[in-house]
N, CA, C and O atoms as a GROMACS GRO file, in nm:
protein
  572
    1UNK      N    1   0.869  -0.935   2.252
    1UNK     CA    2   0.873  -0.792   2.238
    1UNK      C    3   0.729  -0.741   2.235
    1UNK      O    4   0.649  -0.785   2.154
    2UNK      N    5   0.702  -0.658   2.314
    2UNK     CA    6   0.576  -0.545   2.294
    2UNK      C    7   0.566  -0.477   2.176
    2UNK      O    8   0.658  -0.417   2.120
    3UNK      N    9   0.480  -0.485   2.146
    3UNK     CA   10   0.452  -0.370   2.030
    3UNK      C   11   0.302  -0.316   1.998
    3UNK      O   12   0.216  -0.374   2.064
    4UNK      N   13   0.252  -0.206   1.902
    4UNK     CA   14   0.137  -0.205   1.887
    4UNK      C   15   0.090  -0.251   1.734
    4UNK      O   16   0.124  -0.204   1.626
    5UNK      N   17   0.003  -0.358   1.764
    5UNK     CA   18  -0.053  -0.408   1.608
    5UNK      C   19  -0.124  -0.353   1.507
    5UNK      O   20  -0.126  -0.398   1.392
    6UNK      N   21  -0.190  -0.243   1.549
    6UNK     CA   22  -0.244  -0.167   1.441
    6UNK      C   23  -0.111  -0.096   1.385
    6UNK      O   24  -0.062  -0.116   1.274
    7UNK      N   25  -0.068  -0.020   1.472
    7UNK     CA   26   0.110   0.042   1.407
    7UNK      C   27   0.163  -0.032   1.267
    7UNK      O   28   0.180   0.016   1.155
    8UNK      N   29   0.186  -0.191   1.324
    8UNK     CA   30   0.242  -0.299   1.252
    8UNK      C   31   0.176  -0.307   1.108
    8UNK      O   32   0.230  -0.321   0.999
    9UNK      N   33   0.043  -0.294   1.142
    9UNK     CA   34  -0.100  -0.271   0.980
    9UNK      C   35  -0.057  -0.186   0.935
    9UNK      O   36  -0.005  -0.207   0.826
   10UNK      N   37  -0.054  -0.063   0.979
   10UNK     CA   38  -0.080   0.048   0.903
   10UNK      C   39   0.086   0.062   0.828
   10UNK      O   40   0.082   0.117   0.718
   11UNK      N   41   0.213   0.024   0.871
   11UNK     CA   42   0.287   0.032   0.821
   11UNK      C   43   0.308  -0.064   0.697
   11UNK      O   44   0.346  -0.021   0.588
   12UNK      N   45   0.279  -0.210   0.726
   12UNK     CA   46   0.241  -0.287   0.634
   12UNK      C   47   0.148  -0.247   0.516
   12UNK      O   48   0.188  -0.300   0.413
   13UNK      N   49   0.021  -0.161   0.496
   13UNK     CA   50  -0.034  -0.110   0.462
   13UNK      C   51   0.022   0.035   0.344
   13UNK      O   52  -0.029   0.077   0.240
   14UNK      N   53   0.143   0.078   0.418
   14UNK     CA   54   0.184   0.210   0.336
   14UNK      C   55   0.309   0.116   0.248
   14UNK      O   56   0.343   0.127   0.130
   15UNK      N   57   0.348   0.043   0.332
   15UNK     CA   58   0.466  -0.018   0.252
   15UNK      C   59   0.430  -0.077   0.112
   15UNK      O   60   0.513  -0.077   0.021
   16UNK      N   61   0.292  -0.133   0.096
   16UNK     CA   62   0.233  -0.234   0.021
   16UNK      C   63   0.157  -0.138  -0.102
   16UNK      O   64   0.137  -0.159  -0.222
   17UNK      N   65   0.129  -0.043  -0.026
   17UNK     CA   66   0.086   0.084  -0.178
   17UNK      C   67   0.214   0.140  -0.268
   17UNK      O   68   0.213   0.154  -0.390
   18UNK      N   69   0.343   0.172  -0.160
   18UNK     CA   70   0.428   0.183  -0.216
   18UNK      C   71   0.503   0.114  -0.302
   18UNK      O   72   0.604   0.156  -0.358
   19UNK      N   73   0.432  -0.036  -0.317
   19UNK     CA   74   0.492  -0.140  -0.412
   19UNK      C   75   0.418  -0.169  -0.534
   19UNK      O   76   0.470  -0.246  -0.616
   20UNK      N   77   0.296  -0.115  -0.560
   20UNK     CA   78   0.207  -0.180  -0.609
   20UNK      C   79   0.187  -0.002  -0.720
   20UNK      O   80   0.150   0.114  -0.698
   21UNK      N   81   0.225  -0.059  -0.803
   21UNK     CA   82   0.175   0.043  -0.992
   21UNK      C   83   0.053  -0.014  -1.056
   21UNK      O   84   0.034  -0.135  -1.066
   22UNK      N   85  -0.031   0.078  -1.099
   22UNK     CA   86  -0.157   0.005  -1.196
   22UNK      C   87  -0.125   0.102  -1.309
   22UNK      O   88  -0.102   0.221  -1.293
   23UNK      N   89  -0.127   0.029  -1.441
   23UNK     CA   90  -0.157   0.068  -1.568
   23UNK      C   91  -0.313   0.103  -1.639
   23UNK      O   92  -0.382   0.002  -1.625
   24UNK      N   93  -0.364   0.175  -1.686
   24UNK     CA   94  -0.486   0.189  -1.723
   24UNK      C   95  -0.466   0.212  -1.892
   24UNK      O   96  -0.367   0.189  -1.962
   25UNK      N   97  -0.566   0.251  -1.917
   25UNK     CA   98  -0.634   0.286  -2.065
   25UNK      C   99  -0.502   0.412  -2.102
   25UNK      O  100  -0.407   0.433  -2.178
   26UNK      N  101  -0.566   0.462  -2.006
   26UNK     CA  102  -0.548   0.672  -1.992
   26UNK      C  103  -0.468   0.695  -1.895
   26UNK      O  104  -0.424   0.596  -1.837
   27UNK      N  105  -0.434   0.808  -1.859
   27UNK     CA  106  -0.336   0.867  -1.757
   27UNK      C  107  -0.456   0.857  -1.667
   27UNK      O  108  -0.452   0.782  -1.569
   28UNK      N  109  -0.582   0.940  -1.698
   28UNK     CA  110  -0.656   0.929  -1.581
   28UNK      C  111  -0.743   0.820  -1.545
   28UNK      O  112  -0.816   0.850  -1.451
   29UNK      N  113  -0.762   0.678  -1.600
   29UNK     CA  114  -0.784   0.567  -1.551
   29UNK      C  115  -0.640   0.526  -1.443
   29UNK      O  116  -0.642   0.502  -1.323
   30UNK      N  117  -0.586   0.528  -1.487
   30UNK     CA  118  -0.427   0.462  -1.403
   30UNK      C  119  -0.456   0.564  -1.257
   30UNK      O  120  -0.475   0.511  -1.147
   31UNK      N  121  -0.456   0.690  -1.274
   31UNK     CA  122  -0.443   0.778  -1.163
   31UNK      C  123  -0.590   0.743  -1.045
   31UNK      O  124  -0.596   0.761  -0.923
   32UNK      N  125  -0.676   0.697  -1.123
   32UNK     CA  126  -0.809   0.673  -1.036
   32UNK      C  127  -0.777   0.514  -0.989
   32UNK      O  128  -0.837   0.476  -0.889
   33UNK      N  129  -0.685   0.420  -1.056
   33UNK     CA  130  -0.667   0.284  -1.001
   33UNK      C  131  -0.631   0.296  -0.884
   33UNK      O  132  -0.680   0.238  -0.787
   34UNK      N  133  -0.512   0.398  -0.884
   34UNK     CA  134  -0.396   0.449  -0.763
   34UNK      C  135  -0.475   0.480  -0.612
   34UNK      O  136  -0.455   0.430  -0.501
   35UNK      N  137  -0.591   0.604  -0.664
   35UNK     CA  138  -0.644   0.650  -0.587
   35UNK      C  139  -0.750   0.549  -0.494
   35UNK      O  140  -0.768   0.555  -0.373
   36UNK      N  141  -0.822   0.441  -0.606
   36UNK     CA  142  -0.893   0.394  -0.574
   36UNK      C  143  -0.887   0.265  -0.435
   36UNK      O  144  -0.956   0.226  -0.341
   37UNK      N  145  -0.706   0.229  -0.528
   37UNK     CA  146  -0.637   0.118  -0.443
   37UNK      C  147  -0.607   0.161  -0.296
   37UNK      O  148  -0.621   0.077  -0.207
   38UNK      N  149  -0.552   0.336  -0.254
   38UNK     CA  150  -0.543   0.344  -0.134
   38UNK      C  151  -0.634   0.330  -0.056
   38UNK      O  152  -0.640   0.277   0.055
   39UNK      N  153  -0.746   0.409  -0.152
   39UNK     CA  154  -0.858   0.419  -0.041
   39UNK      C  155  -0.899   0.244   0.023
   39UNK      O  156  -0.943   0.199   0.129
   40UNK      N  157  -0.874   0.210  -0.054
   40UNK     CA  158  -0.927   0.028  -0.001
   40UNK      C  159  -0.850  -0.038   0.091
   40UNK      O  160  -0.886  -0.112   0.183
   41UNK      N  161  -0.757  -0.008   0.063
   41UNK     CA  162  -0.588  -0.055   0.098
   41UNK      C  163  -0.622   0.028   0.265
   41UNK      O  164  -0.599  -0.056   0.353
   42UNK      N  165  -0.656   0.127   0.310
   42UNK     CA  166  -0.602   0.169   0.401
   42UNK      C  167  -0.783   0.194   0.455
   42UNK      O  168  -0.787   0.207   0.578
   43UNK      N  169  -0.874   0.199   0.413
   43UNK     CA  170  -1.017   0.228   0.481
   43UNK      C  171  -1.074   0.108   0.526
   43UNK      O  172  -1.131   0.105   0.635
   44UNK      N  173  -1.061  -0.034   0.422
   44UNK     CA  174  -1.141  -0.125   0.439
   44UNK      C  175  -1.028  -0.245   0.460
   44UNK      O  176  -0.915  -0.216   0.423
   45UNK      N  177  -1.050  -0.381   0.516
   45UNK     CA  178  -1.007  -0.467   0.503
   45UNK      C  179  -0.980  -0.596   0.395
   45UNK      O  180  -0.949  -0.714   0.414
   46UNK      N  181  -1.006  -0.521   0.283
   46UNK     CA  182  -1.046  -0.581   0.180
   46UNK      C  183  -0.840  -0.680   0.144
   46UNK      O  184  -0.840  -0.803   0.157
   47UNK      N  185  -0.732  -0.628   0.114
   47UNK     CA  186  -0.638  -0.712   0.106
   47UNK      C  187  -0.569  -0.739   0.227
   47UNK      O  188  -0.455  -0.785   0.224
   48UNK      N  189  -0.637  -0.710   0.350
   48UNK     CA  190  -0.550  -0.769   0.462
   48UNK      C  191  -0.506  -0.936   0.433
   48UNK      O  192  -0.566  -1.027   0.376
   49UNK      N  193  -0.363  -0.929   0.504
   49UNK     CA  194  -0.309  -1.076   0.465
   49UNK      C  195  -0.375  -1.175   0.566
   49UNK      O  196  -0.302  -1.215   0.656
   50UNK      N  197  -0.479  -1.212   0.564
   50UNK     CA  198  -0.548  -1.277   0.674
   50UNK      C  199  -0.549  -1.413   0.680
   50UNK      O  200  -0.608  -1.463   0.777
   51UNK      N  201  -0.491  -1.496   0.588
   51UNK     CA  202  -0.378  -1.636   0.643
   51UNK      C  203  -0.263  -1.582   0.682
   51UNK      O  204  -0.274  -1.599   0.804
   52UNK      N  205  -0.180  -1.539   0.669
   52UNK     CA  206  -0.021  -1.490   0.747
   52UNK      C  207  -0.020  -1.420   0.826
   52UNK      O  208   0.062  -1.437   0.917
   53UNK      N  209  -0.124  -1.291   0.830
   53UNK     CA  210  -0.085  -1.234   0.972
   53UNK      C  211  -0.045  -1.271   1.143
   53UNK      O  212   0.012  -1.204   1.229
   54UNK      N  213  -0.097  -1.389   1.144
   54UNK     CA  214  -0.102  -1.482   1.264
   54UNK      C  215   0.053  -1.495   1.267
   54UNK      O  216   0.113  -1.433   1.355
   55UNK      N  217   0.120  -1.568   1.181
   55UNK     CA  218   0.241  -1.587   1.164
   55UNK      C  219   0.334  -1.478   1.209
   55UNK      O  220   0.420  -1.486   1.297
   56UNK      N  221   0.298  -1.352   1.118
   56UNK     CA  222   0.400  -1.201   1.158
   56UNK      C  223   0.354  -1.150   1.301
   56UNK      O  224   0.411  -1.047   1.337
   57UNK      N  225   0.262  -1.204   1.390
   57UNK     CA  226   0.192  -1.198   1.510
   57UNK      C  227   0.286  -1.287   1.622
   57UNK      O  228   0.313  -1.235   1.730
   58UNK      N  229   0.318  -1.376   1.600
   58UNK     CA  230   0.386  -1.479   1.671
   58UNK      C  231   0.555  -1.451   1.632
   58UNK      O  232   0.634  -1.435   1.726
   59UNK      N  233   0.599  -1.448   1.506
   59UNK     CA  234   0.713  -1.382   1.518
   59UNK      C  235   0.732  -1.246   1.560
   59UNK      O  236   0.854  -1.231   1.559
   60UNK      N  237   0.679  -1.144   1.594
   60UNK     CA  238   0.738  -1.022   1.648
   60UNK      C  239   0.684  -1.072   1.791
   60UNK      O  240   0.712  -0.986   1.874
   61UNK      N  241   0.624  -1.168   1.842
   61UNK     CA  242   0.589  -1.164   1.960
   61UNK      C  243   0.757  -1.240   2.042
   61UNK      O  244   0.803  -1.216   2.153
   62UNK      N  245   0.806  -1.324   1.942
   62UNK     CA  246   0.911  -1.351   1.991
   62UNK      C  247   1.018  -1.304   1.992
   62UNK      O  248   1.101  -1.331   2.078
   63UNK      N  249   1.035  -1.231   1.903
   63UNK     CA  250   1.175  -1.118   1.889
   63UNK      C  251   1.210  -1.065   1.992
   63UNK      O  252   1.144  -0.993   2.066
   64UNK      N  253   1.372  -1.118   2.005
   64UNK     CA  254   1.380  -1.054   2.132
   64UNK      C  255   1.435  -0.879   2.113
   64UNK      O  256   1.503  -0.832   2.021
   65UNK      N  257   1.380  -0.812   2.228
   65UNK     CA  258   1.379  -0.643   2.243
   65UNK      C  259   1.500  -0.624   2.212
   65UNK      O  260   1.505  -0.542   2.120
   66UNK      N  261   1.625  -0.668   2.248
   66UNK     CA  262   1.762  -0.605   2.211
   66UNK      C  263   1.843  -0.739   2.183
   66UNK      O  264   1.802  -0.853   2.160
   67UNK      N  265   1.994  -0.680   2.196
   67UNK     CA  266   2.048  -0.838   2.169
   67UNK      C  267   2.176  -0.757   2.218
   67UNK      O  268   2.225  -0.647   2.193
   68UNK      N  269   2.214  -0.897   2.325
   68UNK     CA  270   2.333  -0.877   2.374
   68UNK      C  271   2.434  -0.973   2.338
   68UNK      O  272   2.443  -1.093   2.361
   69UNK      N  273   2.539  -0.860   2.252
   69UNK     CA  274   2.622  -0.924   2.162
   69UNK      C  275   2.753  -1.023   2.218
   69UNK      O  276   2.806  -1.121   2.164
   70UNK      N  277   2.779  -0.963   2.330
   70UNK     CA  278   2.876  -1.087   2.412
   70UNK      C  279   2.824  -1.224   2.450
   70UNK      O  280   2.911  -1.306   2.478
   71UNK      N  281   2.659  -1.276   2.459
   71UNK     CA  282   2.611  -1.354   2.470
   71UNK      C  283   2.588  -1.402   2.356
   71UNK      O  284   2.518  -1.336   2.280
   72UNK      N  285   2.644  -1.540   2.311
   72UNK     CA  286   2.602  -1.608   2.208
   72UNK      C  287   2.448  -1.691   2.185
   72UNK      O  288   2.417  -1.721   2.070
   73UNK      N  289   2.364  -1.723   2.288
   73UNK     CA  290   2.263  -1.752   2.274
   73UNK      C  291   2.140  -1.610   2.266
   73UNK      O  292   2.020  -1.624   2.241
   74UNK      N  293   2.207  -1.487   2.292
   74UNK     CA  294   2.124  -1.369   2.291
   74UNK      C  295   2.168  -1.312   2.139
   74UNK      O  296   2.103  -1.221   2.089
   75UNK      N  297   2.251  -1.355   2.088
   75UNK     CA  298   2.308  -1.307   1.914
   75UNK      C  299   2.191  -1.428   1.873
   75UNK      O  300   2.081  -1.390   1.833
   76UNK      N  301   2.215  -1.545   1.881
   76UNK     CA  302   2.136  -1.639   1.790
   76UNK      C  303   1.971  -1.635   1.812
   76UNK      O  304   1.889  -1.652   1.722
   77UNK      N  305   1.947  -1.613   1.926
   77UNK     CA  306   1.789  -1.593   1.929
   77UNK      C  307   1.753  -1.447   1.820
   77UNK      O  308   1.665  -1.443   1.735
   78UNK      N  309   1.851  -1.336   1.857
   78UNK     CA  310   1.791  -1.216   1.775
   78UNK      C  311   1.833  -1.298   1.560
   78UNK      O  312   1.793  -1.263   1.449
   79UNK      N  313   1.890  -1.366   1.590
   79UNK     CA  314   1.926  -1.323   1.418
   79UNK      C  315   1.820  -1.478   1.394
   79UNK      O  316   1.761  -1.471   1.286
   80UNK      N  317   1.794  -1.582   1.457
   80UNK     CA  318   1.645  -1.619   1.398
   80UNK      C  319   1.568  -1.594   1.390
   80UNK      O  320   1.490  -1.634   1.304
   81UNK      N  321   1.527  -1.446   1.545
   81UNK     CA  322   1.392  -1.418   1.529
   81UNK      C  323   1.392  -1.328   1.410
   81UNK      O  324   1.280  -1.318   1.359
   82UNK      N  325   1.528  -1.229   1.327
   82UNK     CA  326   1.500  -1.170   1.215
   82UNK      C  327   1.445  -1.260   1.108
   82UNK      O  328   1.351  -1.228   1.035
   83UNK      N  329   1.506  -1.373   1.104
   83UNK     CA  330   1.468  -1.478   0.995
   83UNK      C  331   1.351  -1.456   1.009
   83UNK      O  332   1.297  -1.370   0.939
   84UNK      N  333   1.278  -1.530   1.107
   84UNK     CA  334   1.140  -1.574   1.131
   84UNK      C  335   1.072  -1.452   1.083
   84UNK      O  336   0.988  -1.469   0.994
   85UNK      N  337   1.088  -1.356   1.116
   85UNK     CA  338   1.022  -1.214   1.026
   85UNK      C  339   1.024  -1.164   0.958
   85UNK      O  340   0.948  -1.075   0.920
   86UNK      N  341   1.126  -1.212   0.911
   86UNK     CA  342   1.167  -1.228   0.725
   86UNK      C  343   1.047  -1.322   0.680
   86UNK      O  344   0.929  -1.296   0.657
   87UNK      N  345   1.103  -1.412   0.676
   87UNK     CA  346   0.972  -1.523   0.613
   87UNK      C  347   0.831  -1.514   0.701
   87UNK      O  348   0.764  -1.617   0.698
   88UNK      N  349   0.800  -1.452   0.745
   88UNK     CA  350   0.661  -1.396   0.747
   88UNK      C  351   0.628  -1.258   0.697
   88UNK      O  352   0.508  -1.232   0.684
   89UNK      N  353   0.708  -1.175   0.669
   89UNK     CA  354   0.659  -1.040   0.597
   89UNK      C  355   0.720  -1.127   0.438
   89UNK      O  356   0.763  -1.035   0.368
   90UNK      N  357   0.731  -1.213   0.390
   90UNK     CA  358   0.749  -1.259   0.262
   90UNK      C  359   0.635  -1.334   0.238
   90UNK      O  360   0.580  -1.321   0.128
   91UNK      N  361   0.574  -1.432   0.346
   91UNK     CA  362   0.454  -1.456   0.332
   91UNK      C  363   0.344  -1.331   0.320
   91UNK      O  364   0.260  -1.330   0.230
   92UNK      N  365   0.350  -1.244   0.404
   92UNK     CA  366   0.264  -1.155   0.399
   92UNK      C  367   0.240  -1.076   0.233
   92UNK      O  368   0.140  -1.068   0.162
   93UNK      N  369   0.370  -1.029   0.217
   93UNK     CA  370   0.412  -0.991   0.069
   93UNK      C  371   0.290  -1.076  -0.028
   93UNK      O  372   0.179  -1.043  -0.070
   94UNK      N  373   0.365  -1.192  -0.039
   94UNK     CA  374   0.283  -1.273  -0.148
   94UNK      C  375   0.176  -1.269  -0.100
   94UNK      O  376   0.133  -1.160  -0.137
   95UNK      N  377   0.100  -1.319  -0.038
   95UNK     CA  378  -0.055  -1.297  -0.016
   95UNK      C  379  -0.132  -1.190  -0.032
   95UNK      O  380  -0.254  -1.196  -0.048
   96UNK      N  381  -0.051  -1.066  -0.028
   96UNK     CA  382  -0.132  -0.961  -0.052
   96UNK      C  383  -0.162  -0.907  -0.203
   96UNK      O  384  -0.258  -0.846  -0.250
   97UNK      N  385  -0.016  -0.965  -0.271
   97UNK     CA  386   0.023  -0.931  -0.395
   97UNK      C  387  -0.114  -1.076  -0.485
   97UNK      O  388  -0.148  -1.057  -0.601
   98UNK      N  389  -0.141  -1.138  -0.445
   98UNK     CA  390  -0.214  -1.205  -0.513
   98UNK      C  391  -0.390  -1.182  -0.438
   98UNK      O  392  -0.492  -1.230  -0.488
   99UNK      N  393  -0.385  -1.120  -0.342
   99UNK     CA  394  -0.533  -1.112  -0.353
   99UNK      C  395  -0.565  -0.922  -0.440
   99UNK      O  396  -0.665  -0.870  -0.488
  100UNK      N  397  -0.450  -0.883  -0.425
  100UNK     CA  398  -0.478  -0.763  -0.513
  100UNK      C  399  -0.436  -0.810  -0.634
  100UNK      O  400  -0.393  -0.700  -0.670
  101UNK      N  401  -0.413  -0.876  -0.722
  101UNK     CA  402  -0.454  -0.944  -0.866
  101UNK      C  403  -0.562  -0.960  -0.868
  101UNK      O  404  -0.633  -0.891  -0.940
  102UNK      N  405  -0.625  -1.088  -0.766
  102UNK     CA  406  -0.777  -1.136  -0.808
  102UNK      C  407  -0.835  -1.019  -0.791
  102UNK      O  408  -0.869  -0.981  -0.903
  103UNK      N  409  -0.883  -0.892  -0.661
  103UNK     CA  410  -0.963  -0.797  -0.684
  103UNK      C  411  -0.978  -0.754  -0.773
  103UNK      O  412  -1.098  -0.743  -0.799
  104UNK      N  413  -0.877  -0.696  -0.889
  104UNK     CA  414  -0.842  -0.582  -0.962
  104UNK      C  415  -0.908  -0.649  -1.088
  104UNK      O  416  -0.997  -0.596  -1.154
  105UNK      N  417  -0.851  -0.776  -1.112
  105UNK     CA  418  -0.904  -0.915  -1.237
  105UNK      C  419  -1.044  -0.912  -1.196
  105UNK      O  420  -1.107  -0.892  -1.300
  106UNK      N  421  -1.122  -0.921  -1.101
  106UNK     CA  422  -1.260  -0.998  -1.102
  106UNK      C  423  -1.345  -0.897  -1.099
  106UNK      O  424  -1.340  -0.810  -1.012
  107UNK      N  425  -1.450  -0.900  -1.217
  107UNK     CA  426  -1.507  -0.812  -1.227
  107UNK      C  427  -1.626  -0.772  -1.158
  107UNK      O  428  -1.678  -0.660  -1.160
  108UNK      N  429  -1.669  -0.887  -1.088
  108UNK     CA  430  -1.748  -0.931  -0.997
  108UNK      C  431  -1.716  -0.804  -0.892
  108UNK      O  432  -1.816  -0.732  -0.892
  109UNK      N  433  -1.618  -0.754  -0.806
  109UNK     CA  434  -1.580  -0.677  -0.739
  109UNK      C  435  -1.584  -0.566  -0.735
  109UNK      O  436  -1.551  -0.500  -0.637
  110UNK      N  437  -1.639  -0.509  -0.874
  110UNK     CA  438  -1.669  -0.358  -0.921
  110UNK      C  439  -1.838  -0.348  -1.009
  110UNK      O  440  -1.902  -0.434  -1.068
  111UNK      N  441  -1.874  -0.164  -0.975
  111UNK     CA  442  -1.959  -0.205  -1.065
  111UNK      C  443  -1.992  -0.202  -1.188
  111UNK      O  444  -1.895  -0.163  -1.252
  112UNK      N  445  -2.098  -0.227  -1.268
  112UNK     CA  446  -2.104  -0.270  -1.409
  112UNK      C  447  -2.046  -0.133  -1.495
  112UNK      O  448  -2.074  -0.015  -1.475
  113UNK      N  449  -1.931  -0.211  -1.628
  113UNK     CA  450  -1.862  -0.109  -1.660
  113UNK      C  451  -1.761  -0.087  -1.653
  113UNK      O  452  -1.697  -0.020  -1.734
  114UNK      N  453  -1.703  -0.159  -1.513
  114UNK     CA  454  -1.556  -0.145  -1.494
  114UNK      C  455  -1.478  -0.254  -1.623
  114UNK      O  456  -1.515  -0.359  -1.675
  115UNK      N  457  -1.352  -0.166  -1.639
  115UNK     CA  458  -1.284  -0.182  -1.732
  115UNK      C  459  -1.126  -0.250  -1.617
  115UNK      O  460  -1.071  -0.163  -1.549
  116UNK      N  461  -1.080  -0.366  -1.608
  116UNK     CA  462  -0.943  -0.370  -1.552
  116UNK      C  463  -0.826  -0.301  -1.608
  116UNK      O  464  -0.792  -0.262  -1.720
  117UNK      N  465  -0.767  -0.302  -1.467
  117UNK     CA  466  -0.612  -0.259  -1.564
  117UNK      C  467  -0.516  -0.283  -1.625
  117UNK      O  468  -0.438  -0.359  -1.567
  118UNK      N  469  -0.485  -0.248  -1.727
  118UNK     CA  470  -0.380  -0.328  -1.861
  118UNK      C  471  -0.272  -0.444  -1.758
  118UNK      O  472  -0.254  -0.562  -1.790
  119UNK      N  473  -0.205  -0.374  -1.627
  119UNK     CA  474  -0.147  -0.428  -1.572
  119UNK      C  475  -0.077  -0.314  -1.435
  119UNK      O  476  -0.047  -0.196  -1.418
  120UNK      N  477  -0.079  -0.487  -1.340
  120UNK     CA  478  -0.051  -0.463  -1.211
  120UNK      C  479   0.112  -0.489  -1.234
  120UNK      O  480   0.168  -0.582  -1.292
  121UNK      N  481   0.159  -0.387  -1.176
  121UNK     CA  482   0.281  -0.395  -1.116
  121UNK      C  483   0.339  -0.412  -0.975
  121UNK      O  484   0.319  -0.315  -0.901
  122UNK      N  485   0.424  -0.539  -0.908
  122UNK     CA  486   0.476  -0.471  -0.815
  122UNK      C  487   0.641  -0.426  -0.770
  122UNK      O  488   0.718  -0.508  -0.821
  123UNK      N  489   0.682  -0.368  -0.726
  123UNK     CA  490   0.806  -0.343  -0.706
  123UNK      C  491   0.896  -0.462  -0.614
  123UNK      O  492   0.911  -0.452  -0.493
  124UNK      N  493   0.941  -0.555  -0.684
  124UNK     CA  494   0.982  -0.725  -0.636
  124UNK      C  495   1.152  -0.694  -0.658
  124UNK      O  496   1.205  -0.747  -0.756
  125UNK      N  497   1.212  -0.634  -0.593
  125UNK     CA  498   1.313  -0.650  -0.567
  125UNK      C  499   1.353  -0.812  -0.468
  125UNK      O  500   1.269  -0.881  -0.410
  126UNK      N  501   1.473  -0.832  -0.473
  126UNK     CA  502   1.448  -0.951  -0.344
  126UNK      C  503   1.505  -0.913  -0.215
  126UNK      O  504   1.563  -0.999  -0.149
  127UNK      N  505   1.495  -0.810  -0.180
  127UNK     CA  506   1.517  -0.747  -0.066
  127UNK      C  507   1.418  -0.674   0.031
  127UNK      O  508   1.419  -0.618   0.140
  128UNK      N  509   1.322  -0.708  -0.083
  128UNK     CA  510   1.142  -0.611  -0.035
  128UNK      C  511   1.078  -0.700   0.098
  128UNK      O  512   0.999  -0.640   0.170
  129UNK      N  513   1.106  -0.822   0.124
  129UNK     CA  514   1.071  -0.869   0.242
  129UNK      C  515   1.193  -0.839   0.370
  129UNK      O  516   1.172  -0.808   0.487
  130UNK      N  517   1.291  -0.855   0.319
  130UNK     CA  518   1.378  -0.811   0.462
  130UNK      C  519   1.378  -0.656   0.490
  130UNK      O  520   1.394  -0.623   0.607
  131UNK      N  521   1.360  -0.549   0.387
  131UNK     CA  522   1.386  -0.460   0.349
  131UNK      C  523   1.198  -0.407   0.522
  131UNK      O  524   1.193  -0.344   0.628
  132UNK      N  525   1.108  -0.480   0.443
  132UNK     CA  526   0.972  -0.452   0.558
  132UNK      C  527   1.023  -0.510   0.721
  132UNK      O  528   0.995  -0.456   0.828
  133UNK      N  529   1.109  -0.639   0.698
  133UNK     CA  530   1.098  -0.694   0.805
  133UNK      C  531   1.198  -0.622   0.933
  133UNK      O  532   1.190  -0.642   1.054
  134UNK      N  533   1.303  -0.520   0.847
  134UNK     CA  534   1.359  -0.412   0.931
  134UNK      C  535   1.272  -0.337   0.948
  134UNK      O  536   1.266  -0.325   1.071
  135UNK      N  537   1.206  -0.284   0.910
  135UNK     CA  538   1.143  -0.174   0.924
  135UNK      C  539   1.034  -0.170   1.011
  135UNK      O  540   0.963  -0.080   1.055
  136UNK      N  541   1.042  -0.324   1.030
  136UNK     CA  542   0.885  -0.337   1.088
  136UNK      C  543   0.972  -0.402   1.272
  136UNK      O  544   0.912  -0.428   1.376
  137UNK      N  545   1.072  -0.405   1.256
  137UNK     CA  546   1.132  -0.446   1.396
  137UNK      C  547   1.188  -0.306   1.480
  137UNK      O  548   1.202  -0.306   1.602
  138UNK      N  549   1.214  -0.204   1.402
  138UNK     CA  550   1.266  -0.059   1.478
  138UNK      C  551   1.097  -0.023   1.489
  138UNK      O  552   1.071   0.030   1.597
  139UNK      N  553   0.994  -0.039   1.410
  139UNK     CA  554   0.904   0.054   1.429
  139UNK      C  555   0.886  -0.017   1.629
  139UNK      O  556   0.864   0.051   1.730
  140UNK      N  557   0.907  -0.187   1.618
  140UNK     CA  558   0.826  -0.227   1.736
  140UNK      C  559   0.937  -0.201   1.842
  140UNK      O  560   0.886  -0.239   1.947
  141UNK      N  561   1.048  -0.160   1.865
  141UNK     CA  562   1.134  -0.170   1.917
  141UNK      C  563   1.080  -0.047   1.990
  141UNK      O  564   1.035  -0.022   2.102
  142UNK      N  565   1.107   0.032   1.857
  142UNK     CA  566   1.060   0.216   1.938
  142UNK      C  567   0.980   0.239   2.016
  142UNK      O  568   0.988   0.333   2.094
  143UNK      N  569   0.842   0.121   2.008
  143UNK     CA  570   0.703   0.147   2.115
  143UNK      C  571   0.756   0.051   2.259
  143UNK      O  572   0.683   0.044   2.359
   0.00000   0.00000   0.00000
């Protein structure tokens, strides 16, 4: 399947703010974590999943564009290639969710003064990887 890869980022990108709560001191420490996290999250490359992306690269490259349901080898190619993009936006998930721990934890990463936040939250339903990996197969479908 064709698709465009920045598209694929940037949706990965909004999905991944939308999962992710910071606790602070204050209302307005927490509100500046928030602010601080998009801007990073979406300006710099700082939590790109950059062991897995390769992976969610090669599975949407194989997904097939439609699926023709009277053909049984055109049903089974589409419902592994969902798998396969399942377990790579679950890889992706976790990797991102743990390099935004270490940022947020290491103080090394901010400057002198910074205070961390009481706590990172993320929104871990167990449906949050299939839940991207639809979302991320209509976005490529549509282009």
């Amino acid at each position: 399947m064709q698709y465009s890869w920045p598209k694929v980022v940037d949706h990965i990108r909004s999905f991944t703010q939308n999962r992710v709560h910071f606790l602070g001191a204050t209302p307005q420490e927490t509100l500046g974590f928030a602010a601080y996290f998009k801007e990073m999250l979406h300006q710099t490359d700082t939590f790109h999943p950059w062991n897995s992306d390769g992976e969610l690269s090669r599975a949407l490259d194989k997904m097939p564009k439609s699926c023709n349901y009277r053909s049984i080898k055109s049903y089974w190619a589409n419902k592994e290639g969902r798998w396969t993009v399942e377990d790579a936006c679950a890889e992706i998930l976790t990797e991102m969710e743990d390099t935004i721990q270490d940022w947020f934890n290491n103080s090394w990463n901010h400057p002198p003064g910074y205070a961390k936040p009481l706590e990172i939250t993320f929104d871990d339903d167990n449906w949050s990887c299939e839940k991207l990996a639809r979302q991320l197969i209509a976005l490529c479908r549509k282009a």
